[in-house]
Structures are given as C-alpha cells and as structure tokens.
N, C-alpha and C positions, 0 to 999 in steps of 0.2 A: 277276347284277345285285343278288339279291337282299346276298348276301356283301359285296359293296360299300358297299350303305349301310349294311347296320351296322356296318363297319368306320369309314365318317365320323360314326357318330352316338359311338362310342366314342373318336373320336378327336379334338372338340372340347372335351367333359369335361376330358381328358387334358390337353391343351397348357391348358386354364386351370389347372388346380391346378398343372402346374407354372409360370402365372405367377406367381400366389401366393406358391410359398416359394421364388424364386428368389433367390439370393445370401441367404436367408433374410431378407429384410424384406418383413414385412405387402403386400400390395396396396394402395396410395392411401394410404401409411404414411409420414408424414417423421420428421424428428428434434427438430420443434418440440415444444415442451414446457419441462418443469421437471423437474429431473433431481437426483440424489442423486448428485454425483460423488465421484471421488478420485484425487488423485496419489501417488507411493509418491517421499521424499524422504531419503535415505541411507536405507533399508531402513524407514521409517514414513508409515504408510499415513494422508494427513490428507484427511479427508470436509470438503464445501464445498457449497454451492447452484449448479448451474449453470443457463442458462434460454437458449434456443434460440428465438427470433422468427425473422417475416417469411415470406415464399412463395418453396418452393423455383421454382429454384434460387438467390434470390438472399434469402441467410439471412444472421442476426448472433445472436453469442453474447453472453452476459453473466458476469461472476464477478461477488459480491457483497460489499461491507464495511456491513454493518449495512444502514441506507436507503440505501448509495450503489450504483449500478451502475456498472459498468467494461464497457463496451459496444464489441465489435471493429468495428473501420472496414471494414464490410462480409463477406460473404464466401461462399462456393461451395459449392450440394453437387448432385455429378452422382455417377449410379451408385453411392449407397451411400459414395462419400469426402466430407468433408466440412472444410473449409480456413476458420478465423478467424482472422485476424489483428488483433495489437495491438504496431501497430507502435512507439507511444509507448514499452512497454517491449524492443522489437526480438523480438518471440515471437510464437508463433502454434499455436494449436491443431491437431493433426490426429488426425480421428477416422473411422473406419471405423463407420456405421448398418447394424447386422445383430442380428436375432432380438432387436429393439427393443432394444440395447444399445447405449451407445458404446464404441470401442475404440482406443485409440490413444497419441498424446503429445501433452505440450505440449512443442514446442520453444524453447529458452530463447537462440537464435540464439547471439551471442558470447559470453552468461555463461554455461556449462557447458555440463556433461550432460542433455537432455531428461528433463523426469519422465514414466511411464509415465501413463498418463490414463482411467478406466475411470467408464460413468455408470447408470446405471439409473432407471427412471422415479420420480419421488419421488411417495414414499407417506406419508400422515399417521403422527409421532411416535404408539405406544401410550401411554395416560397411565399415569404409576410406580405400582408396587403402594407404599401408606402414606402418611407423609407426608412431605413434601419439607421441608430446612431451607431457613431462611430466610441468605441468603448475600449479598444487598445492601447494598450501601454501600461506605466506603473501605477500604482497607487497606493494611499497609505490608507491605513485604519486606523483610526485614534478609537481607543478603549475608554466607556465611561470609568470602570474600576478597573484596577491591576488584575491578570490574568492569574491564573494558579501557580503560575512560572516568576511571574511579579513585571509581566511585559505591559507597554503602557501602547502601543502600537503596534499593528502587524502590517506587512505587506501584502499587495496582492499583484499578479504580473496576468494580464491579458492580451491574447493573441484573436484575431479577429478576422473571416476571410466572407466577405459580405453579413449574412444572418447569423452565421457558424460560430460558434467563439467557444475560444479552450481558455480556463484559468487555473489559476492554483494559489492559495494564501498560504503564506509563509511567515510561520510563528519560529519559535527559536529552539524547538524543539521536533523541528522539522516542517511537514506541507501537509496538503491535502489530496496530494496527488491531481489525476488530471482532471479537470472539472469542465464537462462536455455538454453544448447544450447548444438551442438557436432562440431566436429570436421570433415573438407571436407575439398580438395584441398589448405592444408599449412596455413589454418585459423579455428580458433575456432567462430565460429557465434551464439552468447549468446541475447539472447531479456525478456524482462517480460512485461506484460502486464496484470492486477490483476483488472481490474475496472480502474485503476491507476496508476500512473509511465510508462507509456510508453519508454520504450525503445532498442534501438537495439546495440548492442558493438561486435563490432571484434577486435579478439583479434588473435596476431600473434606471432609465436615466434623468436627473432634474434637471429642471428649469438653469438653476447655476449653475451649472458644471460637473455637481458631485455627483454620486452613485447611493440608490438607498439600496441597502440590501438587506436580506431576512433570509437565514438560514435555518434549513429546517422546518420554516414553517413560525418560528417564534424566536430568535434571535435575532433581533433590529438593529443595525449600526447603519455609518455612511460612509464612504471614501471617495478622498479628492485626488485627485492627478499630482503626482511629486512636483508637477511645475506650479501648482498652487500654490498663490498665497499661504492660504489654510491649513495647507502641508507640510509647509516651513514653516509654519508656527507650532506646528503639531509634536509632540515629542516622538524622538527617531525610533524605530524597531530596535530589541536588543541585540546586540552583536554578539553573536556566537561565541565566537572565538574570545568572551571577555565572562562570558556569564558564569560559568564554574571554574573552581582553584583549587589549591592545596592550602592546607595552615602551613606549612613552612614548606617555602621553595627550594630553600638549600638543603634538604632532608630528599633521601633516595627515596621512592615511592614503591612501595611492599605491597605485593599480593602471595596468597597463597592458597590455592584451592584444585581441588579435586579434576580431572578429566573424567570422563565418561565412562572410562574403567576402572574408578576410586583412583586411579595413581596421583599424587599430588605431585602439585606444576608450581614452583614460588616464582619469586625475582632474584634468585639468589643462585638460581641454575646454571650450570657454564653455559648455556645456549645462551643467555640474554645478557651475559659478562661482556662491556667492552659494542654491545653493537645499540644500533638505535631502536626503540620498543615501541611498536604504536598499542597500546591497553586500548581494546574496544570496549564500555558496558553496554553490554546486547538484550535483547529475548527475543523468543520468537514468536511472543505475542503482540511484538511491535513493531508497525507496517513500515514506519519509516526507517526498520533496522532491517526489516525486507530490501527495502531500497539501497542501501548500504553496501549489504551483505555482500553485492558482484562486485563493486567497486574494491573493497579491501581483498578478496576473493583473487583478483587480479594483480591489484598494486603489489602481494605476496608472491608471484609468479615473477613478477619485472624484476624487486629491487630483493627479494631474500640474498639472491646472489653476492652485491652489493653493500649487507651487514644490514639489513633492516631484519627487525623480528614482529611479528602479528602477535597479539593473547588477546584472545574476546573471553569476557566476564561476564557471561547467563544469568540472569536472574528472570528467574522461572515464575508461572503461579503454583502454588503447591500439588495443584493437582496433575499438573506436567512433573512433577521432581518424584512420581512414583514408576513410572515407567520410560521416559524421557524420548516417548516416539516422533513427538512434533521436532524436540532437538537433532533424533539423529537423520528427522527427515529436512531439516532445514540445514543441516551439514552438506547432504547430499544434494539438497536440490540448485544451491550457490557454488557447490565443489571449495566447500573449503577443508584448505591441508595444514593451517593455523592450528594450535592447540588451542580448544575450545572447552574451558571451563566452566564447571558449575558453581555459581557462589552465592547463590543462594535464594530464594524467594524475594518478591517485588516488595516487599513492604519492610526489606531489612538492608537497603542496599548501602544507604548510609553507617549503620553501625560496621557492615561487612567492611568500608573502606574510610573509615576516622579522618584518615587524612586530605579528603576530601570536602571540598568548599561547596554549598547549594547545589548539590546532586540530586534534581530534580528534573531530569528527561532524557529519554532515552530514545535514540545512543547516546552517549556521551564520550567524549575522548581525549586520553590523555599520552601525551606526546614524551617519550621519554629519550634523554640524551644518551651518548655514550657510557658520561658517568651514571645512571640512574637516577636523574635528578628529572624532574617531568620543566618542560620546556615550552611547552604548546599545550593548548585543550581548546577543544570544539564540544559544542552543545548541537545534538539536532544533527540530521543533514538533509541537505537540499537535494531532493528525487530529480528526474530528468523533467520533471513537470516544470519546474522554474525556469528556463531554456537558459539563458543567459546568467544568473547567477547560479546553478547547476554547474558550469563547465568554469566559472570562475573561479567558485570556490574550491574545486578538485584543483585547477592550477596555481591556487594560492596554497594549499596543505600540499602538496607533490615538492613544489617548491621549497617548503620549508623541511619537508625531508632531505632532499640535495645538502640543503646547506647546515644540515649534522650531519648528514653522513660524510660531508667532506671535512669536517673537524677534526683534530689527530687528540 
C-alpha cells in the first residue's frame, strides 16, 4: 500500500509539468500581445509591429501604418493554431503559438506566394551609442532612368523624434505608407509592412548633406533636402493632378459597366444628369486605393446631399472577377454606399476607357462637371503617411468640388 502512494504522490507532480510544456506553450499563456514580427519577401526579411487582442479563443490581430491599425475581422485560436483574417485584402494570417513564438504565413490568397511569417514578443529599442543625425524634413529623389509611370523624381517626407524616424516616398501613383524604423550603428533602418507594401529602407547620412539609401536591400539612389542646391537643380516630382487626361476635353466622359449584381450603371443615368461626378479607378488589390477608399467613403456622406455623385471603376485581377469576395469585402470594410463597379481586369483598363490619357496607376481620378465634361483628374493619393501634403492635397480636391458644385 505503502508503494502505491508514493507512486500517486509522484505521479501528480508529473502529469503537471507536463502540462506545462505541452506542444511548448507556457500554461495560462496566449498569443495576445505586441510582437516584433517578420515576413521574408523574395528572399528579404522586413520587421513590422504586430499586436494580437481580445480573449482566446476569440482573438484579432493588427498590422500597423504609423497611427493607423489595420484590424482582421475576427479570428481563432484553438490548440496552439491561430487563424486572422483580412479579408478586405483576401489574406489571412496563419500562425502556429509555441515556446511564446509565432510561426507561420501570411497567406496572400489569389495574389501569390504566401510570405513566411515569424514573431517574438516586442521588447524596448536599446538607445544608439552617440549621436543621432538629424534627418527630418523633405527631400527629393532624382531617378537615374524614368520610372514605369515616366517620373524623373520622387519625394520623400521624414519626421524624426531623437532615434525614432517615420517616412514615406511619394511617387505619383501614391506612397509607401508609413515607413518606421530607429537609428543603430551610423544607419537609420526604416520597414512597413501593413497587410502590404512590404518594405525595408536604409537610410544613411553623408558626409555633404545628402542621404544614400537602398531599398530592399538592392535599390541605391540619394536624396538631398528641397533647400539644396542639388534639389533645385533636380527635376521636380510629377504633379498629380497634371499626369493623366482625356483626348478631348469638350467631349462628356462615358462609362458603362456592370454592378455587383450584373445591373449596368452608365453616365447617362438620371442620377449623374446635372450633378457633379467624382469616377474613382480603384481595385482592391491596390494599397494606396485602400488608402483612399475612407476618404471618398466619407466625402459621399458630406457632399451627396449637395449634388455630388461617387462611381468607383474596379479593375480586378481575373482571379478576383470569379467570385468578387475581396470586392464585396472591401465595400464593407470602408462602408461605401457609392455604386461600385466592375470594369474589368488590370491589364485592360486602358481599352475599357479610350478616352482616357496615360492611365497608368491606380487610383486615378477623374473629376466630372455638371455638364459631364471631366474638369479635374488626380493620379495617385497621398495616404496619411505624408502628414502635411496628405491634408493638403484633400483641401485642395474638396475645394475644387465647392467650386462646381456652385456653378449653375
């Protein structure tokens, strides 16, 4: 008898420690937190903030662009799996919680290959051994060759608070969102990673003045401070608001394309008779139409009353135009009440709109009058990473809606 109990007194001990390190996560351990993540994207490895709320098992993750969150619509975690979905971009996280790690992918559903997905619990930046340079403010890029847009310079806008520095490049086809990073060993090391845009930039400071930077690992350019010399002699960034057109401006601007339920939406509809038309061209596979999307989202709310009218123009990848889940989740996820058409796949957007000038990124947008005559067009928009030309450029197009909408 006596062999008995000590065999049960040694045999409770036992079965706890191995609940303990079972499938090796902690006891009473989830995967909420705030995490130091990374994905590995053609063979480069970009670090990101990720943050994991809520009570298992019914959890939600975040990726971050500056102050914004990008927050999945719900999601699961039983035995150590752990399932986020964001379906607005048609992806979804999947991570294995073990030996307080994550491990896993994110799946990128019909746009590729899954990036590999690995996190660990985030720990406070060490502050730099010396002193940090001071690196804020504007700057230009001068391009050795014209971009694929035919841009000869881009900007880049940095904000700097000791080590800490957020930037964002601004091409004309939009940003790079927020690009977050500090300062170590005589380089600034900045990455975003949001669901999208991947990417990594270091950034150095010379000797003269300028900045050498290399993105990604293999893209080398330099950029000088707008008060440079070098920068006034530099050719300017394209202007948005100049880069696409119409072949004839006195000619009414036609569309005509299907809604979500086949019903077909023209310009010829008594809705768009008489009032002012913002045409968005959208997808939802592109980040800076993400960016967009609340902004027009909203301005439909202020001014519809008003006589403005919204039409966004989807051009999909074909493997979204068979079942259109990412579109009706990126309807929902911006709340837009705009009639949002399908017009056709990314590689036909040009033929789909003839009367259209270099319609080469997306968003694009074209501004139409009372009479149906297009008035205004913007390439591109500026996400809230830009700070100051962000809030600019929204009160410079607000503006020029006022002044048709008060035309008789």
């Amino acid at each position: 008898m006596r062999a008995i109990r000590d065999t049960a007194r040694l045999t409770v001990p036992v079965l706890f420690a191995v609940a303990i390190v079972s499938c090796g996560r902690p006891a009473g351990k989830t995967p909420v937190g705030v995490w130091d993540a990374t994905v590995v994207v053609n063979g480069n490895s970009v670090p990101f903030k990720f943050e994991v709320t809520g009570a298992a098992p019914n959890l939600a993750g975040s990726f971050f662009d500056g102050d914004l969150k990008r927050t999945s619509t719900g999601g699961q975690y039983s035995d150590g799996s752990l399932i986020l979905p964001f379906p607005e971009y048609g992806s979804r996280v999947e991570v294995v919680y073990k030996d307080d790690r994550l491990e896993g992918k994110y799946d990128r559903g019909t746009r590729g290959r899954a990036y590999a997905f690995t996190a660990v619990r985030a720990t406070p930046s060490a502050a730099p051994a010396g002193d940090v340079p001071s690196i804020a403010g504007d700057w230009r890029i001068p391009l050795d060759k014209l971009s694929s847009k035919g841009e000869s310079a881009w900007r880049m806008v940095v904000r700097q608070n000791g080590a800490d520095v957020s930037a964002a490049i601004m091409r004309v086809d939009g940003d790079t969102g927020t690009l977050s990073g500090s300062y170590k060993d005589g380089t600034f090391t900045l990455s975003h990673f949001s669901g999208a845009r991947p990417t990594v930039l270091e950034v150095t400071r010379v000797a003269d003045g300028s900045l050498k930077l290399l993105e990604d690992h293999k893209n080398a350019r330099v950029a000088y401070r707008e008060t440079d010399a070098r920068a006034k002699t530099a050719p300017e960034p394209t202007d948005p608001t100049q880069h696409i057109g119409v072949v004839d401006p006195s000619a009414k601007f036609k569309f005509s394309f299907p809604d979500l339920d086949g019903k077909i939406v023209s310009d010829t509809d008594p809705r768009f008779q008489g009032k002012v038309v913002v045409v968005s061209l959208t997808g939802t596979w592109c980040p800076n139409c993400h960016d967009e999307a609340p902004f027009l989202s909203q301005l439909y709310k202020d001014y519809h009353g008003k006589g403005l009218e919204i039409v966004a123009l989807a051009f999909e990848e074909p493997a979204q135009l068979k079942d259109l889940s990412r579109v009706r989740a990126f309807i929902k996820q911006y709340d837009i009440t705009y009639p949002f058409l399908i017009a056709g796949d990314t590689d036909h957007e040009a033929a789909a709109l003839p009367q259209a000038v270099n319609l080469n990124t997306f968003p694009a947008t074209f501004v139409l009058g009372k009479d149906g005559r297009v008035r205004a067009t913007h390439a591109g928009y500026a996400s809230k990473a830009t700070g100051e030309y962000y809030m600019q450029e929204q009160k410079e197009f607000v503006a020029e809606l006022d002044r048709l909408l008060a035309e008789k």
